[in-house]
BASE-12901 format. One line per 2 residues: number of its first residue (from 1); their letters; for each residue x, y, z of N, C-alpha, C. Coordinates in steps of 0.2 Angstrom, whole numbers. Example, Ala and Ser with C-alpha at 12.3 -4.5 7.8 and 13.67 -1.06 7.14 Angstrom:
2
1	as	66 -28 39 62 -22 39 66 -16 39 ~ 64 -11 35 68 -5 36 64 0 39
This chain:
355
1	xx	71 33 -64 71 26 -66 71 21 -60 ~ 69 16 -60 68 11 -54 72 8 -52
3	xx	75 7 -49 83 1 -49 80 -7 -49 ~ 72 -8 -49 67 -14 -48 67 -12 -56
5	xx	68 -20 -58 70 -20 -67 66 -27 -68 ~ 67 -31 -61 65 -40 -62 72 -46 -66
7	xx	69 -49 -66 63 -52 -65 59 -52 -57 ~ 57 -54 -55 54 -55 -47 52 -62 -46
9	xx	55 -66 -42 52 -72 -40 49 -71 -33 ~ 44 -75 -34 39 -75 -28 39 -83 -24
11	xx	43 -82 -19 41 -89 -17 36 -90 -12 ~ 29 -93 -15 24 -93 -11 19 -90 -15
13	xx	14 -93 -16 9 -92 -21 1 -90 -19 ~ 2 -87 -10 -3 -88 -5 -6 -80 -10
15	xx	-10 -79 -2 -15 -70 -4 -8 -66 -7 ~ -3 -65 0 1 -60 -1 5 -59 -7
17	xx	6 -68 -7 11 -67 -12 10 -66 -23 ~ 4 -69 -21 2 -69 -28 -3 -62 -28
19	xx	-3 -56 -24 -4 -51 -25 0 -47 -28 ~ 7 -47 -22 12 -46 -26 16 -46 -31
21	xx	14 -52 -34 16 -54 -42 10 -51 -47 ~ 7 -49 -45 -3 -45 -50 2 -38 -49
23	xx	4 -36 -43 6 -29 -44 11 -27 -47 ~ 18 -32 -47 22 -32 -50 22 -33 -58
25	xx	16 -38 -61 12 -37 -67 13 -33 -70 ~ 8 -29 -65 3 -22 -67 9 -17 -70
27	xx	15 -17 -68 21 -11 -66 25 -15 -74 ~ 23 -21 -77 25 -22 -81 32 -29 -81
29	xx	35 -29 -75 39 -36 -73 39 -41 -74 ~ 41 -45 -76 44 -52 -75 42 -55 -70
31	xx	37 -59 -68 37 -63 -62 38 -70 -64 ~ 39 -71 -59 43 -79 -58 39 -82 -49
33	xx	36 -88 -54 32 -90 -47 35 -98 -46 ~ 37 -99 -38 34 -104 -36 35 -107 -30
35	xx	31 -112 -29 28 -116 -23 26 -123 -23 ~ 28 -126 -16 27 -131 -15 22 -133 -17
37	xx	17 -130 -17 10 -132 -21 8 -130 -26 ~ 9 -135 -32 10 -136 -37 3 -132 -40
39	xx	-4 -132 -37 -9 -132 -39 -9 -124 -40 ~ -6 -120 -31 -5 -115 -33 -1 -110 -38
41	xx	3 -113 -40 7 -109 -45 4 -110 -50 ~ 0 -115 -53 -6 -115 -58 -10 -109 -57
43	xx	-13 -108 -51 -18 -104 -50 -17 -97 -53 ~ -12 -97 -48 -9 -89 -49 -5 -87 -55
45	xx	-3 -92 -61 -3 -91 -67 -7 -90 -73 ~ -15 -94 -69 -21 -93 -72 -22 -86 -71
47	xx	-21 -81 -67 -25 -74 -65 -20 -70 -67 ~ -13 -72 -72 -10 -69 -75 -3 -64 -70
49	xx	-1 -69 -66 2 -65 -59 10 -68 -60 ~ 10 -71 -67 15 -73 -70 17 -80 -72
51	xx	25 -83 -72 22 -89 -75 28 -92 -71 ~ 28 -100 -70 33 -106 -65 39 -102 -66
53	xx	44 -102 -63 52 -104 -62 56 -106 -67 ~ 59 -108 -71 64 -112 -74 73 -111 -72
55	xx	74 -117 -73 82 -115 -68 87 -112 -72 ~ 85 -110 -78 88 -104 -82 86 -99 -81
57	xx	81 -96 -77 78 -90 -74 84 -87 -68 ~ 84 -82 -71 89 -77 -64 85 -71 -62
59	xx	83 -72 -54 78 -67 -51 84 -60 -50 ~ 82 -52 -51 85 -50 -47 84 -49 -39
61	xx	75 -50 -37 75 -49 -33 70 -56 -31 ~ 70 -60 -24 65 -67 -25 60 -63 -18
63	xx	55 -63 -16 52 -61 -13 48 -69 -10 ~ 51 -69 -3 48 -76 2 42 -72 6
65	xx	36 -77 3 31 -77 5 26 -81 6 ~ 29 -87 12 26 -94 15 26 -91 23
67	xx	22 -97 25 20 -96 31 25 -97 35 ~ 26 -93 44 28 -90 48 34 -95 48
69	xx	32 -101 51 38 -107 55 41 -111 48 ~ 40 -107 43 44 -112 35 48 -103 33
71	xx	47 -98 38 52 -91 34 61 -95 35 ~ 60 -95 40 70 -97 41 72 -100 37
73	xx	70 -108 34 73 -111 30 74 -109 23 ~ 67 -106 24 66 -104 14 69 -98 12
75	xx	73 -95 17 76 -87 16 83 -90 15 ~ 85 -95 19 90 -97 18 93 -101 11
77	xx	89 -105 9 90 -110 5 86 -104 -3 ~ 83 -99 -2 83 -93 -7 92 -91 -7
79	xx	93 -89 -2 102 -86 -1 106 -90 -5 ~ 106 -96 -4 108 -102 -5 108 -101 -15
81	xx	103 -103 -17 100 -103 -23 103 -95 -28 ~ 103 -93 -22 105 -85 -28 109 -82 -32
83	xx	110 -78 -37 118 -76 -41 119 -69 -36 ~ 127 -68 -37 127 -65 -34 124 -59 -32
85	xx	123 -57 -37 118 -49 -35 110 -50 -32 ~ 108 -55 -33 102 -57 -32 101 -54 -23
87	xx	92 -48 -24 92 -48 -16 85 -53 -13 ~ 87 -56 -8 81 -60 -5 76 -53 0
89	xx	71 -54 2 67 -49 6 60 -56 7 ~ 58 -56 13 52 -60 14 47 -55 17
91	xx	40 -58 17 36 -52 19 30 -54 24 ~ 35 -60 31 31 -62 36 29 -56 41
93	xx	27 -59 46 22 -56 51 28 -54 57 ~ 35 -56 55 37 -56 62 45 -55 58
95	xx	50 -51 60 55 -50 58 62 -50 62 ~ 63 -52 66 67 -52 71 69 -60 70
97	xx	67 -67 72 67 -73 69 69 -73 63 ~ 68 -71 57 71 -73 50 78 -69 51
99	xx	78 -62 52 84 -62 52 91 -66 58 ~ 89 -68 63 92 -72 65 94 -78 62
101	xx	89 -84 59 88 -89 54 95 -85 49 ~ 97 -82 47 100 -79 41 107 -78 45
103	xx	108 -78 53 115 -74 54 122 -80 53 ~ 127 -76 49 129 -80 48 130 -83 41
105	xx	125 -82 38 125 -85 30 130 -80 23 ~ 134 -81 22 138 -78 17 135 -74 12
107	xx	130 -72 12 125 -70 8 120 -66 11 ~ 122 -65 19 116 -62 22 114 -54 20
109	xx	121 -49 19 119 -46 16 112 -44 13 ~ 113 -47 7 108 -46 4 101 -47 5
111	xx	100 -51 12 91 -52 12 91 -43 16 ~ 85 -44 16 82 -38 19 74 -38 21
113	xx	74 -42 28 68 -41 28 62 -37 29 ~ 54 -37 25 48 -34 26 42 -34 27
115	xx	37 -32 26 32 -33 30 25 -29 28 ~ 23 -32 23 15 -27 20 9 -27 25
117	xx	8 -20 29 3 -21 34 -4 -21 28 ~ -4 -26 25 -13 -28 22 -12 -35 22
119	xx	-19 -36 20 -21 -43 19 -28 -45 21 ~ -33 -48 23 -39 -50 22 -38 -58 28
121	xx	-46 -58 31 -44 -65 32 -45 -70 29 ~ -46 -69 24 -45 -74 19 -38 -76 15
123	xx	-39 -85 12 -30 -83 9 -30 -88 2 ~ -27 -90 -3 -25 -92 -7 -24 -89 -11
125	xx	-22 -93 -19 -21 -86 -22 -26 -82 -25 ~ -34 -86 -25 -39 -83 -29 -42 -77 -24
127	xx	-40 -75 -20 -42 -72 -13 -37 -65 -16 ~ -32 -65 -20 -27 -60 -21 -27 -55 -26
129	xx	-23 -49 -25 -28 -43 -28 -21 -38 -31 ~ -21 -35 -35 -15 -31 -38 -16 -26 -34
131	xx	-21 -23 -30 -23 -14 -27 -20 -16 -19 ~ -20 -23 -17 -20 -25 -9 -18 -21 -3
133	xx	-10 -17 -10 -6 -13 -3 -7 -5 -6 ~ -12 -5 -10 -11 6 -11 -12 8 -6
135	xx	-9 12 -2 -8 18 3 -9 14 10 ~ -6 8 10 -5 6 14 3 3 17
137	xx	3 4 24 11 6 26 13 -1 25 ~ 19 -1 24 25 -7 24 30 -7 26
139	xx	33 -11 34 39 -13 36 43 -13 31 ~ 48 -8 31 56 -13 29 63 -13 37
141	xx	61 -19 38 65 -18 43 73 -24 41 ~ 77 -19 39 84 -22 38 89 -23 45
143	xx	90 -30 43 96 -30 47 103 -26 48 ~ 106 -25 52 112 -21 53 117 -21 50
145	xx	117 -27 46 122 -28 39 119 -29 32 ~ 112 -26 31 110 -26 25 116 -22 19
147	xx	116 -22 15 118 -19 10 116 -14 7 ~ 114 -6 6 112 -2 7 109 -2 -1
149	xx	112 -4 -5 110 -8 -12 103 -14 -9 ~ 104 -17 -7 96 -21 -6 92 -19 -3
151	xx	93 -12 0 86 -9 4 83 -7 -2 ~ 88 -2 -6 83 1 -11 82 -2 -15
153	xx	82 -10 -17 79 -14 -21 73 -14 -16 ~ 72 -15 -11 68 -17 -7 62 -13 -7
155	xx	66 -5 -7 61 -1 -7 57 0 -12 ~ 62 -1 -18 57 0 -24 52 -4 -26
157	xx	51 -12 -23 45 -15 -23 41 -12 -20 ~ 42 -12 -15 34 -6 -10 33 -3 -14
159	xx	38 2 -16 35 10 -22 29 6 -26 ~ 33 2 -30 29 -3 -36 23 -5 -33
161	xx	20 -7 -29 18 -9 -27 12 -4 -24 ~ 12 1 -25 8 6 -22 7 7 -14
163	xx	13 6 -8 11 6 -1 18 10 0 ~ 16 12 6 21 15 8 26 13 15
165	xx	31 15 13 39 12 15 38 15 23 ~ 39 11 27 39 12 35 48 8 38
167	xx	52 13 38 56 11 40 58 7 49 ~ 59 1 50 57 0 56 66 -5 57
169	xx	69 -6 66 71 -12 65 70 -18 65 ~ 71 -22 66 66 -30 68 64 -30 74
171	xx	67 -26 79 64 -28 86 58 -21 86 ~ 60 -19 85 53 -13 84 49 -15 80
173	xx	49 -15 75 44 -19 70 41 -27 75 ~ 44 -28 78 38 -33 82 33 -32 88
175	xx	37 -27 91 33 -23 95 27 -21 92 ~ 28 -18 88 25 -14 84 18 -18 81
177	xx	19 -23 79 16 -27 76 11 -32 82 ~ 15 -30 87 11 -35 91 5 -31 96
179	xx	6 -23 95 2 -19 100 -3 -18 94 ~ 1 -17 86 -6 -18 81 -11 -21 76
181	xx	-7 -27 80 -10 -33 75 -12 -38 78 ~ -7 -41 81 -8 -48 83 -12 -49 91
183	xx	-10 -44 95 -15 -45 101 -22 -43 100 ~ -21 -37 97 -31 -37 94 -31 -43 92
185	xx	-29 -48 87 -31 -53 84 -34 -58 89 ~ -30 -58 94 -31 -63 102 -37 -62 103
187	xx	-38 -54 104 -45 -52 109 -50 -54 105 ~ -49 -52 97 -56 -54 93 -58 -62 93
189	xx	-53 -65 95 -53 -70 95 -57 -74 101 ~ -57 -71 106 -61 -74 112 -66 -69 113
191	xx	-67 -63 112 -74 -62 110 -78 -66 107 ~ -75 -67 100 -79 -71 95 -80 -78 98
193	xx	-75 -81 104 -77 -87 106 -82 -87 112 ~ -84 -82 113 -90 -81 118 -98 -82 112
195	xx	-97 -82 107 -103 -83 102 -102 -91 101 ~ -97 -93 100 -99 -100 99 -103 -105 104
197	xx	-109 -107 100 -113 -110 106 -118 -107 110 ~ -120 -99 111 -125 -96 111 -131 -97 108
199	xx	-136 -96 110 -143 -98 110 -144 -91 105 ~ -149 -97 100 -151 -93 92 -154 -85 94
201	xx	-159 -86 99 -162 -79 100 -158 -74 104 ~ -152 -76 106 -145 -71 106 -142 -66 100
203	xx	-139 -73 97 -139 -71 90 -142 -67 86 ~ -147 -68 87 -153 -64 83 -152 -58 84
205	xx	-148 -55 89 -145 -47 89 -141 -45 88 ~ -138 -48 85 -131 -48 82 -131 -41 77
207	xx	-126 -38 79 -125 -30 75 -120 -30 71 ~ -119 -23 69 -111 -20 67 -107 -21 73
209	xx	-108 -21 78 -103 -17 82 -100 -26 86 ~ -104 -31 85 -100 -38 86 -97 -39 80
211	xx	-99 -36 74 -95 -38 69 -90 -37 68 ~ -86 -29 70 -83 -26 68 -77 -28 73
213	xx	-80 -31 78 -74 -34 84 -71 -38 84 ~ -76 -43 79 -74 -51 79 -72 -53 72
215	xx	-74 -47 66 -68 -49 61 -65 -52 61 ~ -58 -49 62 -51 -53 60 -49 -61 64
217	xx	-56 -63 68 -56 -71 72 -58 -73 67 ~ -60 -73 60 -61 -77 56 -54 -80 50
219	xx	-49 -77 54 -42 -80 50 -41 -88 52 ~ -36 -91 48 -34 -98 49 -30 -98 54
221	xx	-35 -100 58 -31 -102 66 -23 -104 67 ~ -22 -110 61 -15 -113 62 -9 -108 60
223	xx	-11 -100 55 -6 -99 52 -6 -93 58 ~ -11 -91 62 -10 -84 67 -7 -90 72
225	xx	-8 -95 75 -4 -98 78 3 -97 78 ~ 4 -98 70 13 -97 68 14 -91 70
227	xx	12 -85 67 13 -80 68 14 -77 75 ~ 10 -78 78 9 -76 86 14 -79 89
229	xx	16 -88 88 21 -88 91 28 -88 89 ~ 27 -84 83 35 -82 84 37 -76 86
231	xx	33 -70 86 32 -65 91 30 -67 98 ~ 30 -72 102 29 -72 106 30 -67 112
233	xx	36 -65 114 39 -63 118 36 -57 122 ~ 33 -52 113 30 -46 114 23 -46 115
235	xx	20 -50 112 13 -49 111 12 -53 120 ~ 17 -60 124 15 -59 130 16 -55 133
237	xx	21 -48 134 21 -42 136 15 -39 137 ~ 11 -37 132 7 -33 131 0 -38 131
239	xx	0 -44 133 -6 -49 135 -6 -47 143 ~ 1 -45 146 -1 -45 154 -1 -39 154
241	xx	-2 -34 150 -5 -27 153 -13 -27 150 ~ -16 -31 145 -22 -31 146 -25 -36 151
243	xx	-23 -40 152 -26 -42 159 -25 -40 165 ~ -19 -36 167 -21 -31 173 -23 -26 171
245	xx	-29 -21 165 -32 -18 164 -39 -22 164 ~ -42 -29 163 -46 -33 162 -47 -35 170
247	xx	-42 -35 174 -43 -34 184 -49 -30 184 ~ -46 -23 183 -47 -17 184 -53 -17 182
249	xx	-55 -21 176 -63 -18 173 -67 -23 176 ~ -65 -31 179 -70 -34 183 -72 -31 187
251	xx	-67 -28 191 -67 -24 199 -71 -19 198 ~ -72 -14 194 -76 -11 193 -84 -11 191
253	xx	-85 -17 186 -90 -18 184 -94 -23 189 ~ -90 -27 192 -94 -30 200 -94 -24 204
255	xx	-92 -21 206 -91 -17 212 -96 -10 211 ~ -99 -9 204 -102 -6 203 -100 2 201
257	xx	-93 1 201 -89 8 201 -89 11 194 ~ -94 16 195 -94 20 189 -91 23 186
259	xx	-83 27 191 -81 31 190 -74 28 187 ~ -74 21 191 -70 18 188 -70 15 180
261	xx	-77 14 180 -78 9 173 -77 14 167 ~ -79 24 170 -78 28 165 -70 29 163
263	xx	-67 28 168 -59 31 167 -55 24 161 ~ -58 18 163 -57 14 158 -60 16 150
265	xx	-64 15 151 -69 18 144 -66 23 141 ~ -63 28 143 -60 34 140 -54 32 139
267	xx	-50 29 143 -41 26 141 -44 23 134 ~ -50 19 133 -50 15 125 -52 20 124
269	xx	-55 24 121 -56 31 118 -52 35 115 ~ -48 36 120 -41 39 120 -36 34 113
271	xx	-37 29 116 -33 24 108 -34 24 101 ~ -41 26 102 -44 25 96 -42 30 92
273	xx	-41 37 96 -40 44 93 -32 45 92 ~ -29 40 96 -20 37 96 -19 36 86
275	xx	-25 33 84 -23 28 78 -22 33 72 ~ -17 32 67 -15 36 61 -20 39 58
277	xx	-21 45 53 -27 43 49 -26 43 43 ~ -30 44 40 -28 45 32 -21 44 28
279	xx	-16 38 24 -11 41 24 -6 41 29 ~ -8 40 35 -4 41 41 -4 45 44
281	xx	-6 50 42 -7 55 43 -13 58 51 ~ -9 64 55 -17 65 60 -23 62 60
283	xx	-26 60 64 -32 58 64 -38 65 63 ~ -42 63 57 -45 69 56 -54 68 58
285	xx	-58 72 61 -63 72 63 -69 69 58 ~ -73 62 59 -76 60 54 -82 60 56
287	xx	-88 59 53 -91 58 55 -97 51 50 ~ -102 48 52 -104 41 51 -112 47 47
289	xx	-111 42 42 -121 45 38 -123 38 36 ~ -128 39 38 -132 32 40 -136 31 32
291	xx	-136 29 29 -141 27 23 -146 21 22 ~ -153 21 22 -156 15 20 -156 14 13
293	xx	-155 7 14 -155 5 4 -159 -2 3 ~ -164 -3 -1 -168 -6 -3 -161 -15 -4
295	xx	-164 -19 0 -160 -24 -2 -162 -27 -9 ~ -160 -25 -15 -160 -31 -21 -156 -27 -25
297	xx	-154 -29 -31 -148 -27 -36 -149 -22 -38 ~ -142 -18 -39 -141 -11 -41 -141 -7 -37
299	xx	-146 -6 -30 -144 0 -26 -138 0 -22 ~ -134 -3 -22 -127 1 -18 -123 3 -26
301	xx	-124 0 -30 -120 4 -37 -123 11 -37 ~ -131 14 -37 -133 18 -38 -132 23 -31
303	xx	-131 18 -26 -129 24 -19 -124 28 -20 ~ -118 24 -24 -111 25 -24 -108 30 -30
305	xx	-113 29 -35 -113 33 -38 -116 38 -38 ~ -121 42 -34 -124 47 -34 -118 51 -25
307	xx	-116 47 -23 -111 48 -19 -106 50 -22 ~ -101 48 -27 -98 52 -31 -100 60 -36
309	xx	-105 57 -39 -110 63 -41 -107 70 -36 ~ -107 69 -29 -108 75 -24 -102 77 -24
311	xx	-98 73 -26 -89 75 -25 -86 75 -19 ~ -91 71 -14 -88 71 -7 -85 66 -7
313	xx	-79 63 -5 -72 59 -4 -77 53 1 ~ -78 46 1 -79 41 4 -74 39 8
315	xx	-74 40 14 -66 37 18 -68 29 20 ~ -72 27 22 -74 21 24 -82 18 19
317	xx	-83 13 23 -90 12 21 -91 6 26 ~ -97 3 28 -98 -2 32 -106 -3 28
319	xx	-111 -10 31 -115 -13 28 -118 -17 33 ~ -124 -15 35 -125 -19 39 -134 -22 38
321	xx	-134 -28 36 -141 -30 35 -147 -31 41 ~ -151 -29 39 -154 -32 44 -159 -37 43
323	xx	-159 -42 45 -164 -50 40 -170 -50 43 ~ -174 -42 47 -181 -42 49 -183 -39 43
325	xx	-179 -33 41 -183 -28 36 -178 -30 30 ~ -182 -28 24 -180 -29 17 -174 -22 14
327	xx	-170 -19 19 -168 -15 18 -161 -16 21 ~ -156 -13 18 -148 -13 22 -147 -6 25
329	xx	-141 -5 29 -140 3 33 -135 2 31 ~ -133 5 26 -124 8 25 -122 14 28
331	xx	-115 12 33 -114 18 37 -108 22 31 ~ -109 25 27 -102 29 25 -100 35 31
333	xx	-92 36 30 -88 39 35 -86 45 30 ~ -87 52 32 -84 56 30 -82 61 34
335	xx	-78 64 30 -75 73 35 -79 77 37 ~ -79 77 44 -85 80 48 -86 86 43
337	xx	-83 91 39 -83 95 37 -87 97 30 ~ -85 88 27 -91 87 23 -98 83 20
339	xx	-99 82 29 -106 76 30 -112 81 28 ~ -113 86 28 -122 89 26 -119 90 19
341	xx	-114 90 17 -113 91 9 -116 86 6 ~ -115 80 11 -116 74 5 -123 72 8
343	xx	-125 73 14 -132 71 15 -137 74 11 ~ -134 81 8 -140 85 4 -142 82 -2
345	xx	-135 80 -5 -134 77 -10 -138 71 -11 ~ -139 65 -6 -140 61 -6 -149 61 -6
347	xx	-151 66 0 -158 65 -2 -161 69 -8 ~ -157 74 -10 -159 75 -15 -160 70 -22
349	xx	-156 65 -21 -157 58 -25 -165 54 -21 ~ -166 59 -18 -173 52 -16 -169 47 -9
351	xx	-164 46 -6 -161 43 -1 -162 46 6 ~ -163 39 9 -165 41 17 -160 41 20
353	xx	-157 46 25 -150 47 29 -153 50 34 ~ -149 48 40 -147 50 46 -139 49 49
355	x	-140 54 54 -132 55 57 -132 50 62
């Protein structure tokens, strides 16, 4: 049985937060919503992710989930606000500051900071999804004087929630976060400002492969701001070893050093194959099947079903239009071990693939 019974109050009615109240939903919970914006605690009442606050409400667990440079006060003034047993937990980007914000409050015990690695670059509540966090890793990084009663409250949301419990402390959890989140965030971000202002017939070669770079530069500047700088510290560590890597690749790529420019190319290589895979787990051998698909309604329903038809496991998927030809290229990602299983499959449905 859960020791996660509810109610659950959410404070903060953003993507994260009004996910989280869909999932605690789903699990059957008591949620309890609310925020300063009045508009969104409507929203996210409309999508059934539960209903306002009232001050005869007693949360057991309130979960803070506002933006970066408002966690200190709202963790506190949660603490402040709580019965005794009540645990606080918020689920910003940065861990080390809130608990700090908290040292010293006669109630600190009981927060326990966390940290769900998902989300989209999009955000309010209509953006927000009950599946967000399945099989996907979640910081719990508690302070040194949590109470070991609010971790496994703490934990039992993750469970609930379908993501998996990453045990971290606050200083390692920002490390952590700033070699895999937040300074990629930097770099796609100035990639992507090399496009702004380019000349249309540049443009017009625009692939997968700027997309898939410049992604996550499509977030709200002002909230990664927050976020970035309150990990400062770390994420400037690891900005000065990519610019004394970034020496290294000018000097190379002016100077014409090939030898050089490969030994860098293979260091990122080498990262790629560093990254978790499935579940966390080893990175397993994948390989990309290329599919043309008639651009108008229903062929990726009927791609995707005929892909299931073969019983091969879908690890990825990507989409990439191209707006010369009336066709799109779907790249599905499978186990090297089962790519001619499902290409067989596929053109035996009449579909054109390549590796």
């Amino acid at each position: 049985m859960s020791v996660l019974t509810g109610p659950v109050e959410i404070v903060g009615t953003g993507l994260i937060g009004t996910s989280i109240a869909l999932a605690c939903r789903r699990a059957g919970l008591d949620v309890l919503l609310s925020d300063t914006a009045p508009e969104h605690v409507r929203t996210a009442s409309g999508l059934g992710a539960g209903r306002p606050r009232t001050p005869e409400d007693v949360p057991q667990l309130v979960v803070v989930a506002v933006p970066p440079d408002a966690l200190g006060t709202t963790i506190r003034a949660a603490l402040d606000a709580a019965a005794p047993d009540t645990v606080v937990t918020d689920v910003g980007s940065v861990k080390a500051a809130p608990l700090d914000a908290v040292a010293g409050h006669p109630a600190a015990s009981r927060y326990v900071g966390s940290h769900p690695m998902a989300g989209t670059e999009h955000s309010g509540p209509l953006s927000a999804n009950p599946f967000l966090f399945d099989g996907r890793p979640w910081a719990i990084a508690a302070g040194p004087g949590a109470a070991p009663a609010a971790i496994r409250v703490v934990q039992a949301l993750v469970e609930l929630c379908g993501a998996l419990p990453v045990r971290l402390t606050p200083a390692e959890h920002d490390k952590a976060v700033a070699r895999t989140s937040h300074v990629p965030h930097l770099l796609a971000s100035l990639v992507a400002g090399t496009l702004a202002g380019a000349a249309p017939e540049h443009l017009a070669l625009s692939g997968t492969g700027v997309r898939d770079v410049t992604r996550v530069a499509g977030g709200d500047p002002q909230l990664y701001s927050q976020i970035i700088g309150g990990n400062a510290s770390a994420v400037a560590a690891l900005l000065a070893e990519v610019r004394d890597r970034l020496d290294l690749l000018l000097e190379a790529v002016g100077s014409g050093d090939r030898a050089g420019l490969e030994s860098l190319l293979s260091h990122g290589l080498a990262g790629t194959r560093a990254i978790p895979g499935k579940h966390g787990g080893p990175p397993q051998p994948m390989v990309e099947l290329h599919v043309a698909v008639p651009d108008h309604p229903g062929e990726l329903a009927r791609l995707f079903a005929d892909a299931g038809d073969s019983g091969v496991n879908i690890e990825d998927v990507r989409i990439d239009h191209d707006p010369g030809r009336p066709v799109g290229l779907v790249e599905l990602d499978v186990a090297a071990e089962r790519a001619e299983e499902l290409r067989a499959a596929l053109e035996s449905k009449g579909w054109v693939t390549h590796r």
